[in-house]
C-alpha positions in Angstrom: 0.0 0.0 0.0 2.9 2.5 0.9 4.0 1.6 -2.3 1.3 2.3 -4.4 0.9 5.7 -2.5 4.7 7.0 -3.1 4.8 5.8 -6.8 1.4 7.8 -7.2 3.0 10.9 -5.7 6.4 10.8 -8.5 5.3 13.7 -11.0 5.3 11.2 -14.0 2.5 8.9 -12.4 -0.2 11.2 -13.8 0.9 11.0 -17.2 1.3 7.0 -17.0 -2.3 6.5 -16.0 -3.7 8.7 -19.0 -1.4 7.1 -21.6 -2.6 3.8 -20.2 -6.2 4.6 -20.5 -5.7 6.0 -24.0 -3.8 2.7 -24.5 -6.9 0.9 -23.6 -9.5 2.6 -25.6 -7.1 2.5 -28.8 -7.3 -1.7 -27.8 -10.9 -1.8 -27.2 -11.8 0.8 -31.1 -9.3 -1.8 -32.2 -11.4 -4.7 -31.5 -14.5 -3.0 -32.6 -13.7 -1.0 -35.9 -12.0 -3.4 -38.0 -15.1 -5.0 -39.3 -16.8 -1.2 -40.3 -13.2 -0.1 -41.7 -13.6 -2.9 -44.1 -16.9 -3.0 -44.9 -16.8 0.7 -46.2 -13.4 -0.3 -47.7 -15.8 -2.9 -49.9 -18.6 -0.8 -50.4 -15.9 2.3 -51.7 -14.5 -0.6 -54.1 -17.9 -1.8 -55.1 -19.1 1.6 -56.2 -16.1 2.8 -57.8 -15.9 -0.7 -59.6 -20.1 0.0 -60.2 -19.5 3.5 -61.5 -16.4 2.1 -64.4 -19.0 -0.4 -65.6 -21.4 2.0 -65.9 -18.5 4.0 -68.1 -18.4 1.3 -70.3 -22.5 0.6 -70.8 -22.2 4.5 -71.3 -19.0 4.0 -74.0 -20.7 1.5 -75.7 -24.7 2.1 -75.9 -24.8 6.4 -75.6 -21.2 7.9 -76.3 -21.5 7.6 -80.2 -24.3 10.4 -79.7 -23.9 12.0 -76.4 -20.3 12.0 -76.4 -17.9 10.8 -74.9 -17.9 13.2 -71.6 -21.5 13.2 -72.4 -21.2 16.7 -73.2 -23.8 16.1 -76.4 -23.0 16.4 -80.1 -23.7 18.8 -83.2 -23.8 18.6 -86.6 -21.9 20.8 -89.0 -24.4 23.8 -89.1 -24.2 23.5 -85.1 -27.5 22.0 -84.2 -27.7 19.5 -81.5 -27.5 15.8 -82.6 -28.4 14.6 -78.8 -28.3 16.8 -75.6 -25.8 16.7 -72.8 -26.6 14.7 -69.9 -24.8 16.4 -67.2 -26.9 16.9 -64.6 -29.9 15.1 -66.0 -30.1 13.2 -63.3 -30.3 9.1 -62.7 -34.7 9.9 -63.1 -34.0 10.8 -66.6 -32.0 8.0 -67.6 -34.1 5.3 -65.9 -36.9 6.9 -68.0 -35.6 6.9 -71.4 -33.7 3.8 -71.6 -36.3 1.5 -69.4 -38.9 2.8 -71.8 -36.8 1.9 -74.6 -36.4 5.4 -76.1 -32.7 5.3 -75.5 -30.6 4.2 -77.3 -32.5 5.8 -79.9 -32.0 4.1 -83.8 -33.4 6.7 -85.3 -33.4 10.3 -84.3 -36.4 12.6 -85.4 -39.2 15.0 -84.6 -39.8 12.2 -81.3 -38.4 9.0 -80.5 -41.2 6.3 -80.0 -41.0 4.0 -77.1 -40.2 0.8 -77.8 -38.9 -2.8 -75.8 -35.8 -2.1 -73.9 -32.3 -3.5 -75.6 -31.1 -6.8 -73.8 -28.5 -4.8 -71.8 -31.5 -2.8 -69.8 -34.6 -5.0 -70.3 -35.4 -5.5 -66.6 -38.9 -6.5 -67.5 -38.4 -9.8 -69.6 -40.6 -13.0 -69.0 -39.4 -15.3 -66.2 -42.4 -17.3 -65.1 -41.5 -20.6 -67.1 -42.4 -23.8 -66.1 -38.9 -25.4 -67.2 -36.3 -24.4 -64.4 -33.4 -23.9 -66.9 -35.6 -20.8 -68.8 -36.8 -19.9 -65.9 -33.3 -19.5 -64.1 -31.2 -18.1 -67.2 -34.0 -15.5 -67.6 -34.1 -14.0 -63.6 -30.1 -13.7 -64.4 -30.6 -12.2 -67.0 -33.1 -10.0 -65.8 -31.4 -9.3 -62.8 -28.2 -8.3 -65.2 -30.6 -6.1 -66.7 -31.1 -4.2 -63.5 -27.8 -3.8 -62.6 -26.5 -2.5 -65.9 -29.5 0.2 -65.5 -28.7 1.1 -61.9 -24.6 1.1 -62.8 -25.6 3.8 -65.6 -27.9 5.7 -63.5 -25.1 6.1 -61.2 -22.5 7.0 -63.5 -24.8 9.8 -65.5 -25.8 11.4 -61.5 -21.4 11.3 -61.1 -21.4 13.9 -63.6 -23.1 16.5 -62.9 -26.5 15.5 -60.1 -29.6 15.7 -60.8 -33.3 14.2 -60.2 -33.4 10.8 -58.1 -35.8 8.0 -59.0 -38.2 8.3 -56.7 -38.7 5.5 -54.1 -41.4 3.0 -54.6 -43.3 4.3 -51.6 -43.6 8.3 -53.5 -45.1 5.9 -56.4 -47.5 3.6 -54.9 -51.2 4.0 -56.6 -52.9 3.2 -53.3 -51.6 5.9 -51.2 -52.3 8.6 -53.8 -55.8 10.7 -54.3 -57.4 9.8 -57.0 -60.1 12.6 -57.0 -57.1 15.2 -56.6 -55.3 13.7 -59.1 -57.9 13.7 -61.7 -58.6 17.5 -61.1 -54.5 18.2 -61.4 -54.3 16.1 -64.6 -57.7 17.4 -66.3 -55.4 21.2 -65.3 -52.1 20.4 -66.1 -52.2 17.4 -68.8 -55.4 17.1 -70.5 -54.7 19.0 -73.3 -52.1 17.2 -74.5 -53.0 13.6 -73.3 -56.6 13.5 -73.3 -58.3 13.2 -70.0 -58.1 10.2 -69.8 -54.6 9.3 -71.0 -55.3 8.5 -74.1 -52.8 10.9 -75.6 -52.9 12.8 -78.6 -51.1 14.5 -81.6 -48.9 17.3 -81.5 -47.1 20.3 -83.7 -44.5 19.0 -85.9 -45.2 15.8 -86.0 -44.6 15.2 -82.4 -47.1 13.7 -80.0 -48.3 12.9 -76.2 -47.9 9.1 -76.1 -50.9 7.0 -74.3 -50.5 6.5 -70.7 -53.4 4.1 -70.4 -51.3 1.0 -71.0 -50.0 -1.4 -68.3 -46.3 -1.1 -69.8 -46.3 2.7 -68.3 -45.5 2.0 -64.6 -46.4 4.3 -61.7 -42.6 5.1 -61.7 -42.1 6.3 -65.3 -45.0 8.4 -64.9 -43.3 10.4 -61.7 -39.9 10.5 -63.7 -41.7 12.1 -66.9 -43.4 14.4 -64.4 -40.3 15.4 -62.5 -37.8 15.7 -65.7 -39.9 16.7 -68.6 -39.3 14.2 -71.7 -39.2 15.5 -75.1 -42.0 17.8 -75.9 -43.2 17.4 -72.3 -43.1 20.6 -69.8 -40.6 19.8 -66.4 -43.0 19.6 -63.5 -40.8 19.6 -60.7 -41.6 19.4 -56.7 -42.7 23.4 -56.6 -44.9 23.0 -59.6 -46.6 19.7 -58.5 -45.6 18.6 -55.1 -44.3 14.4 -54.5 -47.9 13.9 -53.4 -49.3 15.7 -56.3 -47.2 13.5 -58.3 -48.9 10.3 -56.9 -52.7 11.3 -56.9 -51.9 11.7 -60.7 -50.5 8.4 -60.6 -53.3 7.1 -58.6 -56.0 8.5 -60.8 -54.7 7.2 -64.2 -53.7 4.2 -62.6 -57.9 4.0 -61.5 -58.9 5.2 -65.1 -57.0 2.1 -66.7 -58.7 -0.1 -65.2 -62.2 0.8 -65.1 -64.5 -1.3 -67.6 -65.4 0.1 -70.8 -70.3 -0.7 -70.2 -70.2 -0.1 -74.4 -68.3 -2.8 -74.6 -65.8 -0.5 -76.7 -64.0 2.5 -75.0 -63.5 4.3 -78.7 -60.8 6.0 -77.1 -62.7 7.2 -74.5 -62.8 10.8 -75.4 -66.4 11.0 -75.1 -69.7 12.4 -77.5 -67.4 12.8 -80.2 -66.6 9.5 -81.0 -69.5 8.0 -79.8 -71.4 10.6 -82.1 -69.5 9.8 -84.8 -70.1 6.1 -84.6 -73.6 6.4 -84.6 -73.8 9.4 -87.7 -71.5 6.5 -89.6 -73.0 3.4 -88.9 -76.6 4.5 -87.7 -77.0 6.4 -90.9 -74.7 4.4 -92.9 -77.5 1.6 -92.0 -80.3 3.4 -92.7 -79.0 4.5 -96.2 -78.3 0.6 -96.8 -81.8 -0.4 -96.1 -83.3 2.2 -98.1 -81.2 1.0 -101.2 -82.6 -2.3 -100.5 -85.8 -1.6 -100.2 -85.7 0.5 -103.5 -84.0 -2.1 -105.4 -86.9 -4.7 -104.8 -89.0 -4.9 -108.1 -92.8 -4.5 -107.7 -94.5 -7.4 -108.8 -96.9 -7.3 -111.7 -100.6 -7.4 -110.9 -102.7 -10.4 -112.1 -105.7 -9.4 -114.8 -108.7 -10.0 -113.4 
């Protein structure tokens, strides 16, 4: 005990007892950290090794138009051959290459949608009976996905931009139907018909149909939030996220209601419908008045 108490009173002991504690916590980080060091020394790895094969998807699928800093191209005269996508954002690209837009084959006045290429088709059948199909097409399906995401995240490297949204700020159920019909009668009716038919446009452009099952909730909130084409950007302080998804909700609800007629005719109301009945009402009429006509009269008997 007298000891202890003299070494404690040397002018050195105070410094030994913090350098051993210090020792002591640096053991016990030691024992703990090692594990989080290297997982966020994999994950780095992971997403700079994500990020070069999205380079390469970008080298070989968009560069020949877009550039290769994606930076865009023009022709001779200086008009833009394809845009720059710095600072489109990962929304953008989801949007125009899972709707098969991009890569585009031929440029003009708009570029149609059409099935995905291979490299990004994330929505290819896999529900065959034979397990070999069924197997070779979830990896390729799930290749699909992660070629899309890598070039999502290798276009939002260069420059930002709009996120694709999470599936919960797309989800049909959680959205306002009756709202959404009101904003979409105000803001895209007169382009894509009230009920999402679509409909032409100046110079030979056009608002596609959004009444098929192949436009999911979460292209319509990208084309919303980054404006495709001809179509105006509606971003979060022109139509708020739940704005957004009581659009989504309401076309999603218009899809599938029945058609009583048995035929929607485009569902653009009295003027179809009237013209379907002046065509083939009178068309009828004109028919059986012909036929009528035509019948001979037979000759009367002498009496």
């Amino acid at each position: 005990m007298k000891r202890i108490t003299a070494w404690r009173r040397r002018p050195w002991a105070g410094y030994a007892v913090v350098l051993a504690a210090l020792a002591a916590i640096g053991v016990i980080y030691a024992g703990f950290s090692p594990q989080t060091d290297r997982a966020e020394a994999q994950g780095t790895a992971q997403a700079a090794e994500d990020l070069k094969h999205g380079q390469e998807l970008f080298n070989k699928n968009c560069a020949s138009c877009h550039g290769l800093n994606a930076e865009g191209t023009k022709d001779a005269e200086g008009k833009a051959i394809a845009p720059s996508l710095i600072g489109v954002g990962a929304a953008s690209v989801d949007f125009q290459v899972s709707t098969g837009r991009m890569p585009a084959s031929n440029p003009g006045a708009q570029i149609p949608r059409k099935p995905p290429i291979p490299a990004f088709n994330t929505s290819i059948k896999t529900d065959f009976e034979e397990k070999e199909k069924r197997e070779a097409a979830e990896k390729q399906k799930a290749q699909a996905e992660k070629n899309l995401a890598d070039l999502r995240a290798y276009i939002s490297s260069l420059g930002g931009g709009p996120e694709v949204p999470p599936a919960s700020a797309v989800d049909p159920s959680k959205g306002d139907p009756a709202l959404g019909g009101k904003l979409f009668r105000t803001n895209c009716a007169q382009c894509h018909n009230f009920t999402g038919q679509g409909g032409a446009l100046t110079g030979g452009k056009y608002a596609p149909a959004l009444s098929g099952d192949d436009v999911t909730p979460t292209q319509m909130y990208e084309a919303m939030l980054t404006g495709p084409q001809a179509m105006p950007v509606f971003n979060d302080t022109t139509l708020r996220p739940e704005d957004k998804q009581a659009i989504i909700a309401y076309l999603v609800q218009t899809r599938e209601e029945p058609n009583p007629g048995g035929n929607g005719l485009g569902r653009i109301g009295p003027v179809s419908e009237g013209l379907v009945a002046w065509v083939v009402g009178i068309g009828l009429m004109v028919m059986a008045a012909m036929w009528i006509t035509a019948k001979k009269p037979k000759k009367l008997k002498k009496s």
